[in-house]
N, C-alpha and C positions, 0 to 999 in steps of 0.2 A: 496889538497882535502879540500873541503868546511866545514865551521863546519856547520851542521845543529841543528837548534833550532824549535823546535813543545811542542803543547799544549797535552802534552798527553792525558790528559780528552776531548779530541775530536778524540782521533785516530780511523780511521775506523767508526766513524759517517756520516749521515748524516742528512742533516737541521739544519746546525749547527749554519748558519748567519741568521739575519732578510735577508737582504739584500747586495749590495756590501758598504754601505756608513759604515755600521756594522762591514763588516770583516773588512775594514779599521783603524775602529777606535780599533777591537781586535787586530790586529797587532801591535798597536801604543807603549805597556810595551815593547816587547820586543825589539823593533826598540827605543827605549829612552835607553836600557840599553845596547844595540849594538855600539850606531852611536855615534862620538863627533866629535868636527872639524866644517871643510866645507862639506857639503855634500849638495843632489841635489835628489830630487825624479823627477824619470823617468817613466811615465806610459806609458802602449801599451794601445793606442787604439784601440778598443772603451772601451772595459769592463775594462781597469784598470784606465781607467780616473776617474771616483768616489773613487775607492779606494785610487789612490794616490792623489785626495785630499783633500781626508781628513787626510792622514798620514803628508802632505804637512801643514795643516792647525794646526792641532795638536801639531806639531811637530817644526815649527816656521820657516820651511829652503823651499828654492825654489821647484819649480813644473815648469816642463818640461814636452814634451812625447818623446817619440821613437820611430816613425814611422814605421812600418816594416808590414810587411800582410803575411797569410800562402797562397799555392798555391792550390787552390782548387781543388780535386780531378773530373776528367770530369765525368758528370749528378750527381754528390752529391755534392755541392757544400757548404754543413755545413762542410767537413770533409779535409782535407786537406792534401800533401803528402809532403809538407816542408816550404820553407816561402824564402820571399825578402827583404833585406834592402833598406831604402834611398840610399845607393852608391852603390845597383846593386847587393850586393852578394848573393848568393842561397843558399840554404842550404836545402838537399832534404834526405826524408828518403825513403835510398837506398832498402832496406830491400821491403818498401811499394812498390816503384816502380815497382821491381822485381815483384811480388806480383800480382799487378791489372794489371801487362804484359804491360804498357804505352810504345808507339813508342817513340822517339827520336822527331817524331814532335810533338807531343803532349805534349812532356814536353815544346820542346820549345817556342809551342805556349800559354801555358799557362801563362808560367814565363813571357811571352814578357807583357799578358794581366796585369800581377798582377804592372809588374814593372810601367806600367803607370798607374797605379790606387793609389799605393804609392805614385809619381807625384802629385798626383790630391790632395790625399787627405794632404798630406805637405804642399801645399798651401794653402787649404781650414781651417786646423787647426790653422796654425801659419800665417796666412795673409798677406803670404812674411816675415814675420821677423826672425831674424834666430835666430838658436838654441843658448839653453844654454850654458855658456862653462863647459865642465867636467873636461879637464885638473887639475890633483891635488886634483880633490874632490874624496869625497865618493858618488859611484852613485849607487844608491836605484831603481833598477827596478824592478817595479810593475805590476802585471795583477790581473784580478781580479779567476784566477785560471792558472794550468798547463793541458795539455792534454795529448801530443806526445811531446812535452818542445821545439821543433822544431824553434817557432815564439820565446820562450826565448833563444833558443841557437845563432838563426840570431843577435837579441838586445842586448846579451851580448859581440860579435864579434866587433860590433856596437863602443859602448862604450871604451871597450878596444882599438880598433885605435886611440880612442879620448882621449886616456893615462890615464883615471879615475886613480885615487891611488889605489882606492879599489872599490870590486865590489860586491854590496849585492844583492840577490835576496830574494825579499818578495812577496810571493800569498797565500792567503787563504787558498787555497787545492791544491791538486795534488796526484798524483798515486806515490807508491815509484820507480817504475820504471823511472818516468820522473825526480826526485830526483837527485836519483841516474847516470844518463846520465848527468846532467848539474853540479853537484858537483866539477869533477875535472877543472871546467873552471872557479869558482869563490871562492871570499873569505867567504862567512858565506851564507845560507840559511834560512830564516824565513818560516816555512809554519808551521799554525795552524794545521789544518784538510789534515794528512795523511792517504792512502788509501790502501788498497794492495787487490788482484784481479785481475778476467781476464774482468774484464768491471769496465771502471772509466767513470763517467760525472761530467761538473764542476757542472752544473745545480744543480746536488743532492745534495751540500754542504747547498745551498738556498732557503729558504721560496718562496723569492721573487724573479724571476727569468724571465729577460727577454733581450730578447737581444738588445742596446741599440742603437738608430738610431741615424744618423750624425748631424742631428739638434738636438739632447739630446745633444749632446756631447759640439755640440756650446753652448749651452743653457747654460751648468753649467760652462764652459772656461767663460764668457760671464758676471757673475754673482761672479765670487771668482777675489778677489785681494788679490796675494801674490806676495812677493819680486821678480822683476823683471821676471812674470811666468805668468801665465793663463791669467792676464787680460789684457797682453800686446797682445794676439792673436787676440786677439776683439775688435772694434774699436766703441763704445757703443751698443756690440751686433747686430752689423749689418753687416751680411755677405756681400764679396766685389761680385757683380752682376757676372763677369766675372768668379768667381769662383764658384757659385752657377747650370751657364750654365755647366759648366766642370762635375760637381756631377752630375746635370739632363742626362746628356747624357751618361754617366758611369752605 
């Protein structure tokens, strides 16, 4: 079971960050007095790309991401019923399923869409080049909040095939229920801005709140050089043409 570590003068707030560059750099005390060694910051894109790096920057050790996407619930496609990795696995919440009465083809046509949009956007992030190695480290995955933990529970699975030594989870905020669900799968949990209720948004931790497009995301990978990390995805900020086609038509 996880140790979890929160800012209690933020419990049950909200508008608690300017922004995610903010929560990033609030997270950064506790992640100094956690982390020694090798370690490795892992963010999901899109929203924990600012956060981790600036924890990445701050903090002096590599920036990675962790490719993974949630599976969008059909006609609401902000909301999601579980998530995909890069190597295909699903991870679906059973409960929701049941729930919104989804057929069998409908999951599986969804999962089919998501897995090649992970595809797409793998290439599009990292420009062909391949991932960091985690073997041995300590891997620091980052969002820039929790929902259903669903997309963190896919990225933690992730990680662990890839023998991390240890495995931190840091977000801004979250529900304690989604906390709570991901605890017994890693070793320490950092979240600021804990929540409890029957309705959580990550939006309400944030001032500044917006959801960030795939050309942001290149824009700031684009712009930061850190050890063997971000700036290696970009090749002076100019997206590779064949992968740009891939996104337009996605």
């Amino acid at each position: 079971m996880a140790k979890i570590l929160e800012n209690t003068s933020l419990k049950g707030k909200r508008q608690v960050f300017k922004d995610r560059t903010d929560a990033g750099r609030q997270l950064v005390p506790l992640l100094q007095r956690e982390v020694g060694g090798k370690a490795l910051v892992l963010a999901i894109p899109s929203g924990g790309v600012p956060v981790g790096l600036e924890i990445a920057h701050a903090m002096s050790i590599p920036f990675d991401m962790i490719i993974v996407r949630k599976v969008p619930i059909p006609g609401n496609p902000e909301a999601g019923f579980g998530a995909v990795t890069l190597d295909g696995d699903v991870f679906l919440n059973e409960s929701l399923v049941g729930t919104l009465g989804l057929t069998p083809s409908q999951i599986d046509a969804s999962i089919a869409r998501v897995r090649e949009k992970v595809e797409i956007r793998n290439r599009l992030f990292r420009q062909n080049k391949p991932p960091a190695p985690i073997r041995g480290s300590t891997a620091i995955l980052v969002d820039d909040g929790l929902a259903s933990g669903y997309t963190m529970m896919a990225s933690i699975e992730s990680v662990r095939r890839a023998n991390a030594k240890e495995i931190l989870v840091a977000v801004p905020t979250a529900p304690m229920h989604s906390i709570q669900k991901i605890a017994p799968l890693v070793d320490t949990i950092i979240c600021l801005n804990i929540r409890e209720g029957p309705y959580f948004a990550v939006a309400e931790a944030y001032d500044n709140w917006y959801d960030l497009s795939e050309d942001e995301v290149l824009k700031r990978l684009s712009q930061v050089s850190i050890q063997g990390s971000a700036k290696s995805y970009q090749q002076n900020g100019t997206e590779d043409p064949a992968l740009k086609r891939d996104r337009d038509n996605n």
